[in-house]
C-alpha positions as CSV (number, residue, x, y, z in Angstrom):
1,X,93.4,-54.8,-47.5
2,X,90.5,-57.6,-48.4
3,X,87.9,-58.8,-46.6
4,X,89.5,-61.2,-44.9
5,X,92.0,-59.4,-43.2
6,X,89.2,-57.2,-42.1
7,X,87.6,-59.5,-40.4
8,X,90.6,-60.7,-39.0
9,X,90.9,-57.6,-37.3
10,X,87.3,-56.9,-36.4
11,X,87.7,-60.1,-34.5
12,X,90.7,-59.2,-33.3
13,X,89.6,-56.0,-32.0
14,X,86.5,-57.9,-30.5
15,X,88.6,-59.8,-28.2
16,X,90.8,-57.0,-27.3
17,X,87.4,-55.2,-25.8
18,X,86.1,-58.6,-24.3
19,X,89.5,-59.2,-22.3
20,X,88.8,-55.3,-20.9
21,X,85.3,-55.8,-20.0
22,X,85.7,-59.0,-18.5
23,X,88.7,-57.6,-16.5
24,X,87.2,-54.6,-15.3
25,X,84.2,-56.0,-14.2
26,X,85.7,-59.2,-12.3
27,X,85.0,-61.9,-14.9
28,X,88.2,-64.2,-14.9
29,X,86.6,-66.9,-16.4
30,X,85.9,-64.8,-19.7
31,X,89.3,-63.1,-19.9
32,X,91.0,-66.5,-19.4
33,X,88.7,-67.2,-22.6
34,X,90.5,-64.6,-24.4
35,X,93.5,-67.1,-24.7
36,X,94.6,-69.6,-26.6
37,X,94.7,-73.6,-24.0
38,X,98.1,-72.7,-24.0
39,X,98.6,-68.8,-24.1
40,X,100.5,-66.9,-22.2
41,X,100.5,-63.5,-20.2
42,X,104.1,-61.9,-19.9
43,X,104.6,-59.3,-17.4
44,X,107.9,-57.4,-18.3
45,X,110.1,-57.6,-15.2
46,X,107.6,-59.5,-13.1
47,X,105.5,-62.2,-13.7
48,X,104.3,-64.9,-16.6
49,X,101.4,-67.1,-16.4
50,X,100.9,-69.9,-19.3
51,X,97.7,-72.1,-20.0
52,X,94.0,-71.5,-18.8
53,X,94.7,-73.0,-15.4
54,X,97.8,-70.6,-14.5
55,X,96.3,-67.4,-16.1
56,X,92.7,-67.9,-14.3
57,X,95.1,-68.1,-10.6
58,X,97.0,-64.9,-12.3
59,X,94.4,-62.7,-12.8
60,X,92.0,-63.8,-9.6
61,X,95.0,-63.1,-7.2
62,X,95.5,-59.2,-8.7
63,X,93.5,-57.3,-6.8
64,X,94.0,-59.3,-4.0
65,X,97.6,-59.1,-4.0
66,X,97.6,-55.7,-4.0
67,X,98.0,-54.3,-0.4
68,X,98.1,-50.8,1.4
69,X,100.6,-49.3,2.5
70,X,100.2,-50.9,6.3
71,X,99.5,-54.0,4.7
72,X,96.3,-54.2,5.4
73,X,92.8,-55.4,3.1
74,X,93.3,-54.8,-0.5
75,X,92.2,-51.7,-1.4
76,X,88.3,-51.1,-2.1
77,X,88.0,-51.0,-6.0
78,X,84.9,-49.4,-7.0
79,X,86.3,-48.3,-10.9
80,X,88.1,-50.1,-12.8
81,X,88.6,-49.4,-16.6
82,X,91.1,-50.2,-19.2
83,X,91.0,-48.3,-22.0
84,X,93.1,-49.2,-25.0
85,X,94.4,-46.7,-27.6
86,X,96.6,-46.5,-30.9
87,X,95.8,-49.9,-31.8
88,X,98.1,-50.7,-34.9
89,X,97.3,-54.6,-36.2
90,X,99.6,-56.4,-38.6
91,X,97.8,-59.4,-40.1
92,X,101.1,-61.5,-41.2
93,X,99.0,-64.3,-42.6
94,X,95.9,-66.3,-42.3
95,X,97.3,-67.6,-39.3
96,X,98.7,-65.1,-37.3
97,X,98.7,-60.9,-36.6
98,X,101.1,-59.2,-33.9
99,X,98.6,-56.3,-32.3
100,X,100.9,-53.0,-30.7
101,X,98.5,-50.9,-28.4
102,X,99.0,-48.3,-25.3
103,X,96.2,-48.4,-22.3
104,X,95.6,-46.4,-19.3
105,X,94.3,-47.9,-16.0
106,X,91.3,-45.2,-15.0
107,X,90.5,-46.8,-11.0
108,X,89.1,-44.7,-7.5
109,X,91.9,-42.1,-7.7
110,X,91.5,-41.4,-11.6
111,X,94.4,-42.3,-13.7
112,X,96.2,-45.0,-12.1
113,X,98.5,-46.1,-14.5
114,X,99.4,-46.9,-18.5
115,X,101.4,-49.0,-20.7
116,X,101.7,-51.2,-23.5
117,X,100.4,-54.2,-24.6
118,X,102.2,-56.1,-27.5
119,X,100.1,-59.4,-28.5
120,X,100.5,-62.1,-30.4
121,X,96.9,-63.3,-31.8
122,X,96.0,-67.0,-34.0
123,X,92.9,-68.1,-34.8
124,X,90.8,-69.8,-32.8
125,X,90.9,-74.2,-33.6
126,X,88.0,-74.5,-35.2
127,X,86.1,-71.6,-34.4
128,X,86.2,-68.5,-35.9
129,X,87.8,-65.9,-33.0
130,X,91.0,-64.8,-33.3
131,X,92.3,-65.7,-29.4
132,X,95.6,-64.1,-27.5
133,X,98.4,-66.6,-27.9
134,X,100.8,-64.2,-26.1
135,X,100.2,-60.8,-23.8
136,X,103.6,-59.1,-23.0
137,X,102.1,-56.2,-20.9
138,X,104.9,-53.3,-20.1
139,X,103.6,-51.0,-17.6
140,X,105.4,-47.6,-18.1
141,X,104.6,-45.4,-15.0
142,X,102.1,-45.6,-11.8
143,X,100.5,-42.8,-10.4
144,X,102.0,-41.6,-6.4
145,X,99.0,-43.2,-5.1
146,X,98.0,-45.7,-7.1
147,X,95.9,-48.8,-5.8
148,X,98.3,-51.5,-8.3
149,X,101.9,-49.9,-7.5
């Protein structure tokens, strides 16, 4: 490993923690700035959302889509943290690196859910971030009273 593909992943690693900041404090602006004009989120069995336009509708409509169980108001979120784990990064070249991590959902009732992400990341044009070209985000198990199931 050289410097280069340290930094590389350092960057890569900074946008990972970006995306989950942004996300769990309400900032859909920033994670859509996690992305590549064009990239897309993949959720496996569900829904995709490609381009800035399509993912900022995505992710504002989350929480909101989310109803109880009498289909009332969305739920009151007053935690919400994503925390990311095992993250293995495989620099393939100066252009690209494929990123395999787990995360658990921590909200209100504790742990929530978890899952995997498996990324795609590219260099940002002309800049010097490495952005998310594609999210595939495989959500393995919900809690029995989870506020996202």
């Amino acid at each position: 490993m050289d410097i280069a593909d340290l930094l590389i992943r350092e960057s890569i690693r900074d946008t990972m923690a970006r995306y989950n900041h942004a996300g769990d404090g309400g900032k859909y602006d920033a994670i859509v700035g996690c992305f590549i004009p064009d990239g897309e989120l993949q959720i496996v069995g569900s829904e995709s959302a490609r381009g800035h336009g399509a993912l900022l509708e995505f992710f504002s409509h989350v929480v909101a889509s989310k109803r109880s169980e009498d289909h009332g108001p969305p739920p009151a979120l007053t935690v919400l943290r994503h925390c990311v784990t095992n993250v293995l990064i495989t620099v393939e070249s100066p252009q690209r690196a494929t990123v395999a991590s787990y995360f658990h959902v921590i909200t209100d009732i504790g742990l929530d859910h978890w899952g995997r992400y498996r990324d795609v990341f590219v260099p940002q044009a002309g800049g010097d971030r490495w952005l998310i070209q594609n999210r595939s985000v495989k959500t393995d198990a919900y809690a029995p009273d989870s506020l996202f199931h």
